[in-house]
Every structure is written in structure tokens, then in C-alpha cells.
N, C-alpha and C positions, 0 to 999 in steps of 0.2 A: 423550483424551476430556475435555471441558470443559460443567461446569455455568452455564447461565442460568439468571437470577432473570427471570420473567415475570411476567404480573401475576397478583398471589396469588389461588386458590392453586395457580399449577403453576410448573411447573420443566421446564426444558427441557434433556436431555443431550444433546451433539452430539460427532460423533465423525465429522472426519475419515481421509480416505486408502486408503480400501477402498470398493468395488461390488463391490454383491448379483452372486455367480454362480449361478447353477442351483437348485440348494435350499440352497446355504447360507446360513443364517439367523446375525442377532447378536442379543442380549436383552439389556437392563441387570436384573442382579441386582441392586436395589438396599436399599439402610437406611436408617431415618432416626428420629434421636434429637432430640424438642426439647422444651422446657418444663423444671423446674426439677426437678423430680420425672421425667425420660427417659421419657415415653411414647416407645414404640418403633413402629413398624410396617414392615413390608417389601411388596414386590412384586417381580414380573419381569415387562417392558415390552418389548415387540420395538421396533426399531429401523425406521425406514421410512427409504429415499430422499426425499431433498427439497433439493433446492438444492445439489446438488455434496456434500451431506453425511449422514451417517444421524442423525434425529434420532429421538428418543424424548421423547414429553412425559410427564409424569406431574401428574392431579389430584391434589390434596390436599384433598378435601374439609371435614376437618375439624381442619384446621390454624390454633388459634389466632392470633386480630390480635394480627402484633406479637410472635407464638413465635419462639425462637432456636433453635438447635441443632446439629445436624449431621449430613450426609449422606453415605453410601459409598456405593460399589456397582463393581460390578468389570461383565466384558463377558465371555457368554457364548458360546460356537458352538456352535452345531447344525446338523448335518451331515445329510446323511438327505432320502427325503420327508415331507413335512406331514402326521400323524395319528399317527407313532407313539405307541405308552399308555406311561405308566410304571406300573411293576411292583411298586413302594418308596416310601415317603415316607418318605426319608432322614435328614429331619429330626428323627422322632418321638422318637427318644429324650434329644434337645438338648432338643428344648423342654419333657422331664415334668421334665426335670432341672432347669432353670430355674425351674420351677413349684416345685419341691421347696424350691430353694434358697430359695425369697421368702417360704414358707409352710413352715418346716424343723416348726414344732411341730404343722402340720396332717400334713405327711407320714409322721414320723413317728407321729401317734397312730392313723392310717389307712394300714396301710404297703401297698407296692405287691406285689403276688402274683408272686413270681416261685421261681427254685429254690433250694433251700437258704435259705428262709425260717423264723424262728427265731420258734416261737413263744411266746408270754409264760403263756400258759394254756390247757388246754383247753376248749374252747365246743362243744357240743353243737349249735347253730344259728351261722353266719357267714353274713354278709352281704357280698357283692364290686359295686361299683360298675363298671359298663362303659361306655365313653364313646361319641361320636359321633366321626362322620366328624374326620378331621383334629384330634384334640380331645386332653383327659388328662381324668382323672378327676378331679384335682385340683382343679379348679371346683367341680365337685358335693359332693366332699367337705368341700369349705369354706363350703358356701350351710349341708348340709345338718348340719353340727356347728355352726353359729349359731343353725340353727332349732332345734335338737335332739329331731330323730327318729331320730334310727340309735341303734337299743335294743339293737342284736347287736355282737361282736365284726366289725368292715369291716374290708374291705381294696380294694384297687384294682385293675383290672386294664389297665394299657397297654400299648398295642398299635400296631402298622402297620395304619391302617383301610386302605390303599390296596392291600392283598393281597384277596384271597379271602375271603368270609364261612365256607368252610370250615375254611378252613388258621386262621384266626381263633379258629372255636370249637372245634375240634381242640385248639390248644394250652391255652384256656381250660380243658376236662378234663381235660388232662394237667395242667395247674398247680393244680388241684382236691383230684385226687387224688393227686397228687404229697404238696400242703401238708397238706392234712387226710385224713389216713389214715382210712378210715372202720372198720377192722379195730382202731383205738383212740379208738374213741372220740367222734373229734373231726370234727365236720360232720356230724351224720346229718343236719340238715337246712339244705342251700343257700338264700340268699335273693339272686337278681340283680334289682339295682336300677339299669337298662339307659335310658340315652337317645340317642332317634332312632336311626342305625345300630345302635345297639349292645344292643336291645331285639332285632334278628336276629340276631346274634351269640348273644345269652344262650338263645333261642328251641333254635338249633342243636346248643347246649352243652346245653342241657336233654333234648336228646332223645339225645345220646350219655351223658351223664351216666346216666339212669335203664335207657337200654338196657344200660349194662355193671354195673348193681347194681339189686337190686331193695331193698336196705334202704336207699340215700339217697333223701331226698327233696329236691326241687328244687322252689323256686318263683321264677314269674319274673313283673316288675311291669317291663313299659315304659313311658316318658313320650313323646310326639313320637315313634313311631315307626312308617316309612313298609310296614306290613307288606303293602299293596298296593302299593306303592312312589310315589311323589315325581315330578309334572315337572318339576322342579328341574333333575334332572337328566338327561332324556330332553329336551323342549323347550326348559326355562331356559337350558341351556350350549350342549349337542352344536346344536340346530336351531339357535340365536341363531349361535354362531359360525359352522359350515358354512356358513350360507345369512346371511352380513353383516349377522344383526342388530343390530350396533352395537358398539363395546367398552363402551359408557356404561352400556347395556341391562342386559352382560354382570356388568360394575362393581358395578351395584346390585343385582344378587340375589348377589353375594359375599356382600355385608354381611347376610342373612339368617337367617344362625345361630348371631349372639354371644353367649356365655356372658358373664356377667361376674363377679368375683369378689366379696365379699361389702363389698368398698370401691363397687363399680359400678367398677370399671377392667375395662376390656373383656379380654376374651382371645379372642386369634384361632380366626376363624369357621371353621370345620367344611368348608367348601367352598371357603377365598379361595383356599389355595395351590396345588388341583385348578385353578381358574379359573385362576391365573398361568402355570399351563406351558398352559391354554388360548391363551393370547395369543400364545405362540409356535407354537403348531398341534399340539402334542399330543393324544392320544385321551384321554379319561377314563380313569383306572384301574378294573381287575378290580374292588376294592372300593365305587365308586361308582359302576358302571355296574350292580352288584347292585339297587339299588333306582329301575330303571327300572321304571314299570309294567308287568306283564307280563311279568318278565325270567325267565329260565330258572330263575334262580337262587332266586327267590319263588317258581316252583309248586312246584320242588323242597322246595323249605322246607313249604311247606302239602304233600305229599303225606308227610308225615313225620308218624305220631300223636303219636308226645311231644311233639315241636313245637310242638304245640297245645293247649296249656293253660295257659294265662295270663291276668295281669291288665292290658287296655291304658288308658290315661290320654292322650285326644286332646286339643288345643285348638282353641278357636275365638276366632278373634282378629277385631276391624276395626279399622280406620283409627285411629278414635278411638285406642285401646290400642295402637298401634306404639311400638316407643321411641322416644325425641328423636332426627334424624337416619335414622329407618327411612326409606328409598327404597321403601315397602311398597305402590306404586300400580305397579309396575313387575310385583312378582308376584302379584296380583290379579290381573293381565292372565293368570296363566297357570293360575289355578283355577276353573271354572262351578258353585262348593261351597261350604259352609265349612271353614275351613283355619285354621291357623296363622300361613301366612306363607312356610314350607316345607313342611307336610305338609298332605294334607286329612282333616281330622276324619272323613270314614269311611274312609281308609287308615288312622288313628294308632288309632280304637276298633276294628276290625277283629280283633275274638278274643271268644272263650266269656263274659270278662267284663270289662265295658270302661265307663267315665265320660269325660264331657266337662266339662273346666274353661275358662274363660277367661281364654287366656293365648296369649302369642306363643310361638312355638318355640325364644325363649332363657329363658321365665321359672318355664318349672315346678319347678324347684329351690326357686323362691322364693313358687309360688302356695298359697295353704291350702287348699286342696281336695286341690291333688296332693299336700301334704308330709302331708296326713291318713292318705291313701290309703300313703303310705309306712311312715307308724308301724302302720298296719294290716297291712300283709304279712309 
């Protein structure tokens, strides 16, 4: 396999000596580091026939004029027919770890929820952050220790978004009641501070939480969350790609749920690396097909009463307010509402009590309406 330089910004990988048999597929896994400061970013690029050879191109949209660096990436097979889901996002716990390592004094003063966690005091009230799709907590815990509203002893809770919204908030009450024994003392009352998927997550853990005790209390504040669910991802991925809506299409509603951290350095988006094993023909995973409208998985959740009681914090976002580089005309096209960006503001206010701020679906960490609403719960 050998890299072209095309003209910027793409790159062309071509990889003589094999033809496509039957379903097997090749994908460039690839990296790329450039700038002086390693902005990093990945993808995975299926491979197409063309001219005696498999090429893959790859845009770079936002690859600085005149950026150096350097680029990997290895070749992948997939064998199978075209739809397989994956089960796993593999990745999740490399990249809290990374997060961890770049922000050591954010992680440690917010440590991550997990067993045999050691704790420094007992707190009557704690607070656990829940992430999004493809996400770490990590970001929000670093927006929201700058703003300074987390009043309560936090912590964090990551996780595999690409499993089950069940198996998800399952383990969240078991690492609940694992960590804060409520027979001493410690957490009589829960505070989840949930964004976008993970406002159904904490929704879930609330209703096993209070179903298996009657003297904790549980309160749960989602920001951007799809509790009708999202055509992000029912129309945005599954319809675009089935039915050849473009990979470009496909491309820019990736980039539609970047966190950033409290430098503005991006951290990867919540949906990109679902979209990447898209391109090679995989199905959505169980965790993201959760927040299709309509999904089984949502009336289940609303036919649960504890379930239901919460605080939602929607956005409504336009044009105007996109961030620099938002591709945000792309999904427009896929809401007849006001929305966010990814969610629509009567999916994300959709509970007992709910505000509407204005903000894109990576910026409520950072809006004062919502961080009010935070120091409030």
C-alpha cells in the first residue's frame, strides 16, 4: 500500500494485487498526526476498485495550509455480508485513558466510578456524570470544574455506549451501590448529570436505583437528550447509507456532536466512529439504534414510572450559532423542528420538567442557562 499526496485536502491510498471477491471487503484503518501541538484524528475508509487497483481517498477537511505530520494506517478484512452491527466499541476504554492522561489533575479530582473505588470522605449527596454516544465524561468534567458548578462530591461514569441502554444502566446501579453503600451513610442522595445518550442511561439507572431502595434518592438533569429519540440516527446514517445517500452527506453529520475541551480542542464526536465501520457496511450498534424514534427501546423506557422524573435541558440552535466548520445545513435537512443540530428540542425537553437554552448539541457544558440549571439540581 502506498500514499498519494492529491490536491489538499485529500490523500489518496492505493493498494495494489487483490480483486474484490464476493463480500470480501478491505478498509484503510487509518491515523493522522499533524501540527506542532499532534492534533490527532482517525477514520476507516473502504477501499473501492478503480483502475487495476483499490483506492481509498480520504478528505481532510480541516487540515491546516501548509500542516506537516504524519500518517498510518494498516488494511483491514471483513469477511461476511454487508450489515453486520458491532456489539463493542473496543476502543472505549483507550481513549478515557488518554483523556485521563492529558487532564491527570482533572481525573483525578473527578475519579472515574468503577469497583474498588477508594473513597477520600463520606458525602451524603454525589454527583456522577454520564456521557454520550462514543464519548468519556472527561470533557464535561473539565468544562464544568472551569465553570464551577459541581457543588457535590463527582465522579464519572465510562462506559461502552455501543452495548445496550440496559446492560449500561444495570451496571451504573451496581457501580452505585457497589461504591456508596447507602447502609453507611454515603449517597443517600444520587445527582446524574447525563448528556444526550446518557440522560437514557441515568433515566434507566433511576428507576432501578429507587426501585431496589426506598431511602436513596435519585435525581437526574439531562442536557441534549434524544428521550424521543434522534434522526440522526434512523434517517441521518442507516437511510443515507442504504439508499446511496452520499459518503460526503454521511461525513457531515459525523462531525455533529463535538465536545470540546475547555482549550476548544475538539474531542471525538459521539457518532464519527459508529459512521466509520458505517462505510464499510456495518449495521449501527444495539446502543445507537436505541435512540431511533420510536424504538422499542424508548417506549420501554417511558413505560417504566421512575423513569420519569426528571430534569430535561433541550437546545435550539441556527445557523447563525453553529460552530466554525459546522456542516450544520446538512442536518437541517433532517429536522421540520427546532433542534440542536442532533437532537430536536421537543425530543431533548420531553419530561415532567424541562427548559430550552440556546445552544448547539456540543455546547451545554459551556451555556449559562444550562450550567445554572446544573448548580440547581
Amino acid at each position: 500500500m502506498h500514499i498519494v499526496s492529491r490536491q489538499a485536502p485529500e490523500l489518496e491510498a492505493a493498494w495494489a494485487g487483490w480483486q474484490p471477491v464476493g463480500w470480501d471487503v478491505r478498509v484503510l484503518d487509518w491515523h493522522l498526526y499533524i501540527g506542532d501541538s499532534t492534533t490527532a484524528t482517525h477514520g476507516q475508509t473502504r477501499f473501492a476498485w478503480s483502475r487495476g487497483r483499490l483506492r481509498a481517498i480520504l478528505e481532510l477537511r480541516h487540515l491546516p495550509a501548509g500542516a506537516s505530520g504524519f500518517f498510518v494506517g494498516k488494511v483491514l478484512k471483513v469477511l461476511g455480508p454487508v450489515g453486520g452491527a458491532l456489539t463493542r466499541d473496543r476502543g472505549w476504554e483507550r481513549r478515557v485513558h488518554a483523556a485521563e492522561q492529558r487532564r491527570r489533575d482533572i481525573a483525578d479530582r473527578y475519579p472515574r466510578l468503577q469497583a474498588g473505588l477508594e473513597l477520600s470522605d463520606r458525602h451524603d449527596t454525589v454527583a456522577v456524570i454520564v456521557h454520550g454516544t462514543h464519548s468519556s465524561a472527561m470533557p464535561a468534567a473539565e468544562l464544568l470544574h472551569e465553570a464551577g458548578v459541581l457543588q457535590y462530591a463527582t465522579y464519572r461514569y465510562e462506559h461502552d455506549t455501543f452495548i445496550g441502554l440496559a446492560e449500561n444502566a444495570r451496571e451504573l446501579e451496581e457501580l452505585i451501590n457497589g461504591c456508596f453503600p447507602i447502609e453507611d451513610g454515603i449517597g443517600r442522595r444520587i445527582v446524574l448529570i447525563a448528556h444526550s445518550r446518557g440522560g437514557l442511561v441515568a433515566r434507566w439507572a433511576r428507576h432501578r436505583l429507587t426501585r431496589s431502595s426506598t431511602i436513596r434518592a435519585v435525581d437526574v438533569l439531562t442536557l441534549g437528550t434524544p428521550h424521543r429519540g434522534t434522526p440522526i440516527v434512523s434517517d441521518g446514517l442507516e437511510r443515507l447509507v442504504r439508499l446511496g445517500g452520499g459518503i460526503e452527506t454521511v461525513r457531515a453529520l459525523l462531525r455533529m456532536d463535538t465536545l470540546v475541551d475547555a482549550g476548544g480542542v475538539p474531542i471525538e464526536d459521539p457518532i464519527t466512529l459508529a459512521g466509520a465501520y458505517l462505510y464499510q457496511g456495518a449495521g449501527l450498534p444495539l446502543g445507537l439504534l436505541a435512540m431511533a424514534p420510536k424504538s422499542d427501546t424508548l417506549l420501554a423506557l417511558d413505560e417504566m414510572d421512575r423513569a420519569n422524573d426528571y430534569t430535561a435541558v433541550g437546545g435550539e440552535c441556527t445557523l447563525a450559532g453553529a460552530p466554525a466548520g459546522f456542516l450544520s445545513g446538512l442536518a437541517l435537512g433532517l429536522f421540520d423542528e427546532p433542534n440542536d443540530f442532533v437532537v430536536a428540542t421537543s425530543s431533548s425537553t420531553a419530561g415532567p420538567r424541562s427548559e430550552v437554552v440556546h445552544c448547539s448539541h456540543s455546547a451545554y457544558f459551556t451555556e449559562p442557562q444550562a450550567l445554572d440549571a446544573i448548580k440547581l439540581v
